[in-house]
C-alpha positions in Angstrom: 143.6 203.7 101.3 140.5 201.8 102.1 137.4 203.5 104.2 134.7 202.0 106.1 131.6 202.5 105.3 130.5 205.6 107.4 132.7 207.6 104.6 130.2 207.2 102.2 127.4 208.2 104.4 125.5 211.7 103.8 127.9 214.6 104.4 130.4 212.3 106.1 133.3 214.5 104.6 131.9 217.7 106.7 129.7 216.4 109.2 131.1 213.2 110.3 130.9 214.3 114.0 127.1 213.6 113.6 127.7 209.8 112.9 130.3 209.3 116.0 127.9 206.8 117.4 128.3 204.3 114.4 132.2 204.8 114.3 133.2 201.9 116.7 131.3 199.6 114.7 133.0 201.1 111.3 136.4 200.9 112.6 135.9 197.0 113.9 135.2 196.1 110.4 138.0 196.8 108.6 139.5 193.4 107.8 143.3 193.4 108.4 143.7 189.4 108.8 146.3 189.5 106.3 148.8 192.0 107.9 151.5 190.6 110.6 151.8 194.5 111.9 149.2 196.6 112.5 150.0 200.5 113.6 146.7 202.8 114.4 147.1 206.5 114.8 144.6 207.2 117.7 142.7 209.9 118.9 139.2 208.7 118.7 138.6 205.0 117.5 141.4 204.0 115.6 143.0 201.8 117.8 139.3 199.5 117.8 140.2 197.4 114.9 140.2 193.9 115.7 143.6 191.6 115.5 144.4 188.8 116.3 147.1 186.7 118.5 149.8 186.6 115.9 148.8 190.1 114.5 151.4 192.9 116.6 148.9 195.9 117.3 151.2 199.3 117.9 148.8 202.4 119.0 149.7 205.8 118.7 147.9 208.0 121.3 147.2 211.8 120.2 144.7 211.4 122.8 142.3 209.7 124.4 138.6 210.8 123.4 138.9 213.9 125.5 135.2 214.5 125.4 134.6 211.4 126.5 136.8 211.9 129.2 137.9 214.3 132.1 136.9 217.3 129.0 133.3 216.0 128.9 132.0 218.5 131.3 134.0 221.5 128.9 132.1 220.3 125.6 128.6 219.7 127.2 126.6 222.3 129.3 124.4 221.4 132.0 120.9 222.0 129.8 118.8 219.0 130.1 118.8 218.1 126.3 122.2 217.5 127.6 121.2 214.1 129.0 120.8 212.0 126.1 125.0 212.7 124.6 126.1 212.0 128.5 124.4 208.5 128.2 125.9 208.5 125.2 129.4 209.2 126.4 128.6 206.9 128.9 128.6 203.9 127.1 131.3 205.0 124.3 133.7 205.2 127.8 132.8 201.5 128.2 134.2 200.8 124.2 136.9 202.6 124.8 138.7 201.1 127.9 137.6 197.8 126.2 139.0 198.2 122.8 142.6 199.4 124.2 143.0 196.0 125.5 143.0 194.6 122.0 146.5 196.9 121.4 150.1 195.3 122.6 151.9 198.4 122.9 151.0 201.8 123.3 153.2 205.3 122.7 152.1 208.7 123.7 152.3 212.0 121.7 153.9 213.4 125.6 154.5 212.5 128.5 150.7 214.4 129.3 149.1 211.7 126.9 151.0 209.1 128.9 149.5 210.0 131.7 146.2 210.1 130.3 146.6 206.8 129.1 147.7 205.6 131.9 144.7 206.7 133.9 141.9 205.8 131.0 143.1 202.8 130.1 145.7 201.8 133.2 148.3 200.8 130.3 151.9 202.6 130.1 153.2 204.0 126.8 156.1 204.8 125.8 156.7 209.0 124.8 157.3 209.6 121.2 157.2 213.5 120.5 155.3 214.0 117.2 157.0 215.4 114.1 157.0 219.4 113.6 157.9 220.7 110.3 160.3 223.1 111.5 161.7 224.0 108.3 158.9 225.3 107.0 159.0 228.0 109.7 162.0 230.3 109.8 163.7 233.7 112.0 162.8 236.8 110.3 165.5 239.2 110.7 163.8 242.2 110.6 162.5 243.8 113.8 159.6 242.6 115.6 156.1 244.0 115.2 154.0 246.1 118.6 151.6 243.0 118.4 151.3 239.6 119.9 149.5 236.2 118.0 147.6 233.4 118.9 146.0 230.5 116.3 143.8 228.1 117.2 140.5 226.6 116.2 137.7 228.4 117.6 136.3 225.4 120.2 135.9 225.8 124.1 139.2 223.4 125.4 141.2 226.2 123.7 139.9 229.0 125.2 140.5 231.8 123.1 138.4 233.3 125.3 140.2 234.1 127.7 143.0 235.3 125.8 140.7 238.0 124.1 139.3 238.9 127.8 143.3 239.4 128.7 144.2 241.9 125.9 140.8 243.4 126.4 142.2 244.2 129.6 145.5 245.2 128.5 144.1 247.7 126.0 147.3 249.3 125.0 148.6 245.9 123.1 147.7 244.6 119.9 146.3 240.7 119.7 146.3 239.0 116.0 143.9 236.2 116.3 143.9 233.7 113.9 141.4 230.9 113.0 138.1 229.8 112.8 135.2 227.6 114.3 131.9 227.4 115.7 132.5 230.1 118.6 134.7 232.9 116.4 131.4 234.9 116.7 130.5 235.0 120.2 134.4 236.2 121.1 134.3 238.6 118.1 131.5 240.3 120.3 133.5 240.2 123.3 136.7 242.0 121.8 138.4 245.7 121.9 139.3 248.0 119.6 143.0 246.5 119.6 142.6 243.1 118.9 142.1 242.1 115.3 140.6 238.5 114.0 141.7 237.5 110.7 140.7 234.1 110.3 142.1 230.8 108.8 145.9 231.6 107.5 147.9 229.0 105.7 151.1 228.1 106.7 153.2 230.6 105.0 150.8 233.0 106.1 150.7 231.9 110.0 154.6 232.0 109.7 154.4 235.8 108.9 152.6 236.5 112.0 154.9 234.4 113.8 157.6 235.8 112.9 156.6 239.4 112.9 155.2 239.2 116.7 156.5 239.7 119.7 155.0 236.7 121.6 152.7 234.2 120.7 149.9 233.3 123.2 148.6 230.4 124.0 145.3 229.5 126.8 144.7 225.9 125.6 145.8 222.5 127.9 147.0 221.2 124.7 148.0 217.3 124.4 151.2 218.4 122.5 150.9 221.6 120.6 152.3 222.3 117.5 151.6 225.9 117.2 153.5 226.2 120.4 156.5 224.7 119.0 156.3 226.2 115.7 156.4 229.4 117.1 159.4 228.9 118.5 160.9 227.6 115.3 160.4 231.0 114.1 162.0 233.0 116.7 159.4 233.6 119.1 158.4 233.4 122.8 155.6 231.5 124.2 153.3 232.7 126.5 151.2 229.7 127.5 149.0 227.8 129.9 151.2 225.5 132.4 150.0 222.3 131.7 149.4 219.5 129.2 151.8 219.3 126.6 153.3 223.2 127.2 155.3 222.4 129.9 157.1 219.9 127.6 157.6 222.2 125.0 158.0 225.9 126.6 161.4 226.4 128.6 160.2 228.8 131.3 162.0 231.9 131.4 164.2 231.0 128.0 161.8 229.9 125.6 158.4 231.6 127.6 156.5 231.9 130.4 153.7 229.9 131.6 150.3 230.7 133.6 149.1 228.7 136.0 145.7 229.7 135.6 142.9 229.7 132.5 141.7 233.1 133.1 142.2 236.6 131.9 144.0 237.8 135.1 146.4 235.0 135.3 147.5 235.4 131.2 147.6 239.8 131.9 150.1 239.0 134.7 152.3 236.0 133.0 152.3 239.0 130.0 153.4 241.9 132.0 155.9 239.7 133.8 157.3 238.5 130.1 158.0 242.1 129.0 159.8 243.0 132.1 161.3 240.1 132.4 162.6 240.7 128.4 164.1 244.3 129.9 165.9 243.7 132.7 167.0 240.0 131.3 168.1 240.7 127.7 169.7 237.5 127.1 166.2 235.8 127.9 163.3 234.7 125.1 166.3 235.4 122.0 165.4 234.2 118.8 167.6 231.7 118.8 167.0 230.4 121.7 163.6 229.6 121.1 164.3 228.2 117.1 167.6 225.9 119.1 165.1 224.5 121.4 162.2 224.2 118.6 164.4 221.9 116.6 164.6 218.7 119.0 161.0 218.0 117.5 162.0 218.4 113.5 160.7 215.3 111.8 164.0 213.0 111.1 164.4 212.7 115.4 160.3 211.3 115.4 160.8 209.1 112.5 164.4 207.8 114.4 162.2 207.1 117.7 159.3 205.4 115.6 161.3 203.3 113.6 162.9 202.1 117.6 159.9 201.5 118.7 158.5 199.4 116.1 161.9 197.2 115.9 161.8 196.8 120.1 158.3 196.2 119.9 158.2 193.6 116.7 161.2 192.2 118.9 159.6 191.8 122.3 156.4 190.3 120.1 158.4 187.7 118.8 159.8 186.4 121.8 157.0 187.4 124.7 159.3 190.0 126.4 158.4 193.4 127.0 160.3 196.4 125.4 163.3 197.9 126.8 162.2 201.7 127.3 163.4 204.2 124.2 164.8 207.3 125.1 165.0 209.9 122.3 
């Protein structure tokens, strides 16, 4: 593993977000002359390093830099100290766009990211779900819990928000929030008597909850979403926002039920129309129908689809054609 030099800045390891305006010139000096394939895991400036014409450059999108992007206005307020990060923002847009040209084939984390690149960088990718470790969350066979769960890192694009404003609302259900981050405080303040915030689990932990609750919530427009999918490896119903990477991932009606809004009223009604929905339609939102459709994303199907892509590409490389189109 070699790191560029930003790693062994100040605080780098915990407050490397402060140096994001010296990362494009890191990442363009790593010196990978001597490799004939290059694969960059991208969600920020990874795909940047510089290759040449007989180098093969593979990129594999998480994302591209939302906040640099169509979630700019979600991470930045309209204050006028504001000005100076938009200018920044600005100007990391024009790297960005520039730098994808330097990659020969792209792949998408969903068919949402595909999109995304498509519209940042007007470049197709090919859609390669990303690995869940399904195994390591299981059905519980005991009976479910009165309470429903949500995890996610406390940051605005998730709104957690507004799934504390929902349950505030619905006062006579339980809400098990779990994680942290920089706005855990402000919602704290805004929460009922029945919602309780227990911070940071690790897995086995988070798979408790999982598999103990009735439904597992979810308010963010997610590129993929991993909690989404492990909650349905355990057992459990999703109750999510309808778009991004959800709508890939949730099986309305079997699997969950999606909101088309990111508010507290739309979330309260997809949530009342989940439990009725569970009791008049028994044979809906099952255990195992959830964990069935949970295990198209286990690991050995991404590494399958990978390993494809990289033979097509290295293929097409060598000969000037472009890729035939895998479908997992």
């Amino acid at each position: 593993m070699r790191t560029t030099f930003v790693q062994h800045w100040p605080g780098a390891r915990r407050h490397f977000r402060r140096y994001l305006p010296w990362m494009p010139l890191a990442i363009e000096q790593l010196n990978l002359t001597g490799y004939d394939l290059v694969i960059s895991s991208h969600h920020a400036v990874a795909k940047g390093v510089l290759t040449g014409p007989d180098q093969l450059h593979l990129c594999y999108v998480h994302s591209p830099m939302r906040y640099a992007w169509d979630l700019q206005h979600q991470y930045l307020d309209d204050r006028p100290s504001r000005w100076p990060a938009r200018w920044f923002l600005h100007q990391l847009r024009q790297w960005d766009r520039h730098s994808a040209q330097g990659v020969d084939f792209f792949a998408a984390n969903s068919r949402y990211i595909a999109r995304r690149i498509a519209k940042c960088y007007r470049r197709p990718a090919q859609v390669i779900y990303p690995p869940v470790a399904v195994e390591q969350f299981a059905i519980h066979l005991a009976p479910r819990e009165p309470f429903y769960v949500t995890a996610s890192r406390f940051v605005p694009y998730k709104r957690v928000d507004v799934v504390v404003a929902a349950f505030r609302q619905w006062g006579d259900r339980r809400l098990v929030v779990i994680g942290d981050g920089p706005e855990r405080s402000k919602i704290e303040q805004q929460a009922g008597p029945n919602i309780d915030f227990v911070g940071h689990q690790p897995p086995d932990r988070l798979a408790t909850f999982l598999q103990r609750a009735q439904g597992f919530v979810f308010a963010a427009e997610e590129d993929f979403g991993i909690a989404v999918v492990e909650a349905q490896a355990c057992g459990t119903p999703v109750i999510a926002f309808g778009r991004g990477g959800a709508t890939e991932t949730v099986l309305p009606d079997r699997t969950g039920v999606l909101f088309a809004e990111q508010t507290p009223a739309s979330l309260l009604a997809a949530l009342q129309r989940f439990e009725q929905q569970r009791q008049i339609h028994p044979d809906r939102f099952t255990p195992a129908q959830c964990r069935a459709h949970a295990l198209q994303f286990a690991p050995d199907r991404f590494r399958r689809e990978i390993q494809q892509w990289v033979d097509t590409a290295w293929q097409a490389f060598a000969t000037g054609l472009p890729p035939p189109e895998i479908h997992g």
